[in-house]
C-alpha positions in Angstrom: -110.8 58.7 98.4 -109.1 59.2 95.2 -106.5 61.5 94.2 -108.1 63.3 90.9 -107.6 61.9 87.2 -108.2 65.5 86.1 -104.5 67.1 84.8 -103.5 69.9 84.9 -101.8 70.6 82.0 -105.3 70.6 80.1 -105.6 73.7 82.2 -102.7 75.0 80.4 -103.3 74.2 77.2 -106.8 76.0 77.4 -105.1 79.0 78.8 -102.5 79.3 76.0 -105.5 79.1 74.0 -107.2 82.0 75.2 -104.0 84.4 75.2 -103.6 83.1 71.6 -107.1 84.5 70.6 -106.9 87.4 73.6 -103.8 89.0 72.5 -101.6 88.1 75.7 -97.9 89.0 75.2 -98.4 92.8 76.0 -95.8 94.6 78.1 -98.2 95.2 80.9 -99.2 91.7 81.6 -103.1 91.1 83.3 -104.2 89.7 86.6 -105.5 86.5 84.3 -102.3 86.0 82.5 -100.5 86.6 85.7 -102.9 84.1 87.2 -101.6 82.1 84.8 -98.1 82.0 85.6 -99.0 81.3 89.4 -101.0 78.6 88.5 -98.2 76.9 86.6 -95.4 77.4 89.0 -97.6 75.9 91.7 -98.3 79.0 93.7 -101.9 78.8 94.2 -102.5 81.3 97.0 -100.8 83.8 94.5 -103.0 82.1 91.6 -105.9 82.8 93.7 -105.5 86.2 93.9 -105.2 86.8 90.7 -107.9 85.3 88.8 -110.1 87.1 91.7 -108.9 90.5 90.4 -109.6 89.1 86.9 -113.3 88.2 87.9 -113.7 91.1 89.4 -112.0 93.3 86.2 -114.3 91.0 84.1 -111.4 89.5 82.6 -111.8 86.3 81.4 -114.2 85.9 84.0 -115.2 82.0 83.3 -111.3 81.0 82.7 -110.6 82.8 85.6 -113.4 81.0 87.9 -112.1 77.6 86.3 -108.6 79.0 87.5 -109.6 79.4 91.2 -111.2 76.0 91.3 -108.0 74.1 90.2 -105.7 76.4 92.2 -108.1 75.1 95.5 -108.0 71.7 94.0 -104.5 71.2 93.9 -104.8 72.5 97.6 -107.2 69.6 98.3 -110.0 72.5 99.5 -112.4 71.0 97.6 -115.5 72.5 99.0 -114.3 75.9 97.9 -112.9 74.4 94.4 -116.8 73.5 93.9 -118.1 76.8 94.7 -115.5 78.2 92.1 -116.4 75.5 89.4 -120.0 76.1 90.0 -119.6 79.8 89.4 -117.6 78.8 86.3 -120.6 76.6 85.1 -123.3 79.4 85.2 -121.0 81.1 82.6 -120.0 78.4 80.6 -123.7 77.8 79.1 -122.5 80.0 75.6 -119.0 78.4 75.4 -117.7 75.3 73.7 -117.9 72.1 74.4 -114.5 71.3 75.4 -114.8 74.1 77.9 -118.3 72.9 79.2 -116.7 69.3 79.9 -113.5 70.5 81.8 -115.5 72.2 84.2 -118.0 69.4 84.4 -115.4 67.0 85.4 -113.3 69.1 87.7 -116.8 70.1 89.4 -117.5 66.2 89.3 -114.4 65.3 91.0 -115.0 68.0 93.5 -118.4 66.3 94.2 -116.6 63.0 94.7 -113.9 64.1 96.9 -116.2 65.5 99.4 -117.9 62.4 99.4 -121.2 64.1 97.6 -121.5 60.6 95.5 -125.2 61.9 94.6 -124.2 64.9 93.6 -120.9 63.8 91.6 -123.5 60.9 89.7 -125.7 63.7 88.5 -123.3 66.2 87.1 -121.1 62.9 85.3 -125.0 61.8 83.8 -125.9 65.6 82.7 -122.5 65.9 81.2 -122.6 62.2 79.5 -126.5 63.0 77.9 -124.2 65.6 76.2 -120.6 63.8 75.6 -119.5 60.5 75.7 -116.4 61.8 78.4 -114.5 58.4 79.6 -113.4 60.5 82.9 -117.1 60.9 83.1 -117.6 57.1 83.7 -115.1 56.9 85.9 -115.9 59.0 88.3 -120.0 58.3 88.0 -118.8 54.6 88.5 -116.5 55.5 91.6 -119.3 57.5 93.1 -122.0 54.5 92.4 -119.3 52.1 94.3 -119.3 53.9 97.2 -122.6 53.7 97.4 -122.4 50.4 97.1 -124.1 50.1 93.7 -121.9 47.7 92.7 -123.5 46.9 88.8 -123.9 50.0 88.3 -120.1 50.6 89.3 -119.5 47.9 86.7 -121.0 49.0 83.8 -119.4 52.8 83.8 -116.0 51.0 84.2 -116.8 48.8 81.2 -117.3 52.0 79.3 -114.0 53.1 80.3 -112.0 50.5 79.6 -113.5 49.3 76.3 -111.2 48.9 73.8 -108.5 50.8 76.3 -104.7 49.9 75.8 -104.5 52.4 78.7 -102.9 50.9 81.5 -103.7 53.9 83.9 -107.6 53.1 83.3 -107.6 49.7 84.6 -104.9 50.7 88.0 -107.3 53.6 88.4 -110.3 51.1 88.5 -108.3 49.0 90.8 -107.7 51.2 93.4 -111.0 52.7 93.3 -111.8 49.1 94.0 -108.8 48.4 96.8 -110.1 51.7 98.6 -113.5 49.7 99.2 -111.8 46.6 100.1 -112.7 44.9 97.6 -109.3 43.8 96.4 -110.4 40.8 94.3 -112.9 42.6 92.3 -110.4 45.0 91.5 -107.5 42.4 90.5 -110.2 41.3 88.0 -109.3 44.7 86.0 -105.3 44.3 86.3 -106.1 40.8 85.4 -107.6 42.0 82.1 -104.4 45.0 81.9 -102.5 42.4 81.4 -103.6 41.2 78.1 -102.3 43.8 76.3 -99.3 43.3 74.5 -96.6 44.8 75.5 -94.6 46.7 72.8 -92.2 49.3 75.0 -90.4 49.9 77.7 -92.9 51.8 79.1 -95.4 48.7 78.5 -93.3 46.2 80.5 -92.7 48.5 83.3 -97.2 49.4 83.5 -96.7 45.2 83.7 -94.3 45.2 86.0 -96.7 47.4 88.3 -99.7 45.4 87.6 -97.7 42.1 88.7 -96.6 43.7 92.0 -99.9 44.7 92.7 -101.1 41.1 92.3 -97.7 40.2 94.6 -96.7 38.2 91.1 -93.2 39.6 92.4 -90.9 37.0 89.8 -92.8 38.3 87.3 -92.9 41.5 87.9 -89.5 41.7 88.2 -88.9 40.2 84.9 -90.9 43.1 83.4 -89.3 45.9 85.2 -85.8 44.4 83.8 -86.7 44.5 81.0 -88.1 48.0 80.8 -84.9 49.3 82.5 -82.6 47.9 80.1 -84.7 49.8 77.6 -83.7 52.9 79.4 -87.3 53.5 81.4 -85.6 54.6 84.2 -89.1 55.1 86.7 -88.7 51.3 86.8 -86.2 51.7 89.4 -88.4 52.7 91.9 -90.7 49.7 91.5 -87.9 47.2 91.2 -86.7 48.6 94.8 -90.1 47.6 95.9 -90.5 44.3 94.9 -87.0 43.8 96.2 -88.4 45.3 99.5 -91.6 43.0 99.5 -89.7 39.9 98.4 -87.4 41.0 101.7 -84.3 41.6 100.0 -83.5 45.2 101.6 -79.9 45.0 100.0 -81.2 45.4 96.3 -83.6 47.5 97.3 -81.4 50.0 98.8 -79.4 49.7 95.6 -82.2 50.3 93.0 -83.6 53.7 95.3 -79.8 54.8 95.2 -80.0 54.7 91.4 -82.9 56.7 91.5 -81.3 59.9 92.9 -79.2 59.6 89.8 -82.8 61.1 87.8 -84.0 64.4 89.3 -87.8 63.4 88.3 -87.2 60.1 91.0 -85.4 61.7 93.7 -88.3 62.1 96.1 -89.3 58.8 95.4 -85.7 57.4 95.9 -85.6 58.7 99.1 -88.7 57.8 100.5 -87.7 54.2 99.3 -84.3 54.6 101.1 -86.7 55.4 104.2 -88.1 52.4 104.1 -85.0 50.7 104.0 -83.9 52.1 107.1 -86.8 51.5 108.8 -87.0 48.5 107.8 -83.3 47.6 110.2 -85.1 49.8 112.9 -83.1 53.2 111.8 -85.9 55.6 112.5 -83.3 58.5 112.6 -82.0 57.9 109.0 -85.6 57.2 107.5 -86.6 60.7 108.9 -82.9 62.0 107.4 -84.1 60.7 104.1 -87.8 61.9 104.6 -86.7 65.3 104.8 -84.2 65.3 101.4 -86.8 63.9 99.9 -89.4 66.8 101.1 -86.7 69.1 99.9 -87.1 68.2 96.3 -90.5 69.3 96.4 -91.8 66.8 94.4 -96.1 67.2 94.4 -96.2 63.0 93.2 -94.6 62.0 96.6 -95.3 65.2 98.9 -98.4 63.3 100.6 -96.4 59.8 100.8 -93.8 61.4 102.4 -95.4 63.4 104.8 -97.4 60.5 106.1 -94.6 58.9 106.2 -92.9 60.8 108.3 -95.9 60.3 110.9 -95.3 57.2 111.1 -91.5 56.7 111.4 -91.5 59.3 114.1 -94.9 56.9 116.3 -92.1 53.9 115.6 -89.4 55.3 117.6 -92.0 56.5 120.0 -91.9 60.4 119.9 -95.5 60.6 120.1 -95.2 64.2 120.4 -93.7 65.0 117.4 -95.8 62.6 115.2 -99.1 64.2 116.3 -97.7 67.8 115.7 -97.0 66.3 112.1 -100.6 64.6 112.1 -102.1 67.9 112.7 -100.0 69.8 109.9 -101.0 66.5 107.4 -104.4 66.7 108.5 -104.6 70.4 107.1 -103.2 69.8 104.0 -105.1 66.3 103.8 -108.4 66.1 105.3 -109.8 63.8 103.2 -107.4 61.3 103.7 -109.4 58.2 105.6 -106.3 56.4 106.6 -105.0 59.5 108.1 -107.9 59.9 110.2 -108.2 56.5 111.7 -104.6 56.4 112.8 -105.2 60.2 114.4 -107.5 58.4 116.3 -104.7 56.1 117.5 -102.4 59.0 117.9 -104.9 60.7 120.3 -104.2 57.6 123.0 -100.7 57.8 123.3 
């Protein structure tokens, strides 16, 4: 399962447009604004809260609704995110259409997470009879490949991608594709990435990704160079792991050390620098590094980490402690298939 294309900062920018045209900014500040403010600081519990008071004060009462099902989606509680979008969708019949598609999508992706393919394909085609959304087709294709509808999967991808020089459209299609295990269809799509031409930085390090992901790992490393000499510092962290996958732990080490040097890379750096010391046995310092990098509380690398950590502490064989973490992952993860299998493992040892 997919982690959602759905950002958001779109959130955001809707809300600042409603306290624009709602007068926010008084000294008393409402249960929606404050809902607001939760919402962007990552306190969802609180955000919750909030924009129920504001439902129930009739304030902003579809923003609000649209608030609670993002606060529970960013919790991964999608079968309450869907009940909150839903109740968002009966009120959004008289508002506008970028309001109407938002709340299709997010309801869409709730669908899909759940594994409701049916349902997700029939909100993304009652939303598409309307707008021609590209998040639309992606998800309707996603849902139509895991039901192994595999033309049908083609041809919403081919909407997505036409005329893309997105990079993200065609990794997303790839590992919508590598979650089926179907690897070589979805190399087709990174195959066709990499006909773009690459202008920036940022260009030659999405390249650099796409050739790791074929295990092109020369050329990919070309790439990243080059996208690091143009300053784009994230192409650290991928040049630490081709070095890791071509086996050269030294270099790798060296490019997640630079990493810590940028605030926005520091989780990653040290779940990289995990890896290293796994990789010479050093289950100890991998956890060491684990927990700095759970300390920068960084949501991009929170779930890497954490699984992680499962697995570093089954390597040096405290069983005990890796299913107390399992249980804790599972919570905060429960849709996570990969997880699941190996708590099946877990449960024999």
């Amino acid at each position: 399962m997919r982690k959602t294309r759905l950002k958001i900062k779109g959130f955001l920018a809707v809300c600042a447009a409603v306290c624009l045209l709602g007068g926010c900014g008084k000294d008393t500040p409402t249960d929606y604004e404050l809902g607001n403010e939760s919402l962007e600081k990552g306190d969802y519990t609180e955000a919750i809260g909030y924009f129920q008071a504001a439902v129930e004060a009739e304030d902003h009462a579809l923003e609000a609704w649209r608030g609670i099902g993002i606060s529970w989606t960013e919790q991964n509680s999608f079968e309450k995110a869907q009940e909150a979008f839903e109740a968002a969708s009966r009120l959004a019949e008289e508002s506008g259409k970028a309001m109407q598609r938002d709340i299709a999508l997010y309801l869409a992706n709730a669908q899909y997470q759940q594994g409701d393919y049916a349902g997700c394909i029939e909100t993304c085609t009652e939303l598409l009879k309307k707008q021609r959304v590209k998040d639309a087709y992606f998800l309707r294709g996603s849902a139509y490949l895991y039901q192994d509808e595999y033309k049908k999967a083609a041809e919403n991808f081919a909407k997505v991608i036409s005329g893309s020089k997105d990079y993200e459209d065609y990794l997303d299609i790839y590992r919508v594709y590598l979650a089926c295990d179907m690897n070589a269809d979805g190399e087709e799509y990174l195959e066709r990435a990499l006909e773009i031409s690459a202008k920036e930085p940022e260009d030659h390090y999405n390249k650099g990704r796409i050739y790791y992901y074929l295990d092109e790992y020369q050329e990919a490393s070309g790439e990243l160079e080059q996208a690091l000499e143009g300053e784009y510092v994230q192409a650290a962290v991928y040049l630490g792991k081709v070095s890791m996958a071509s086996g050269d732990t030294e270099n790798a080490r060296r490019m997640f050390e630079r990493c810590l040097e940028e605030k926005e890379l520091k989780a990653e750096g040290y779940n990289g620098l995990a890896y290293c010391a796994a990789e010479t046995q050093d289950y100890d310092s991998a956890l060491d590094y684990i927990e700095k990098g759970l300390e920068e509380n960084d949501d991009r690398t929170r779930q890497a980490l954490l699984f992680n950590e499962i697995v570093f502490y089954e390597k040096k064989a405290d069983f005990a402690s890796a299913k107390q973490k399992m249980s804790e992952y599972l919570e905060l993860y429960p849709a996570d298939e990969n997880a699941v299998r190996e708590n099946y493992f877990l449960q024999t040892r």
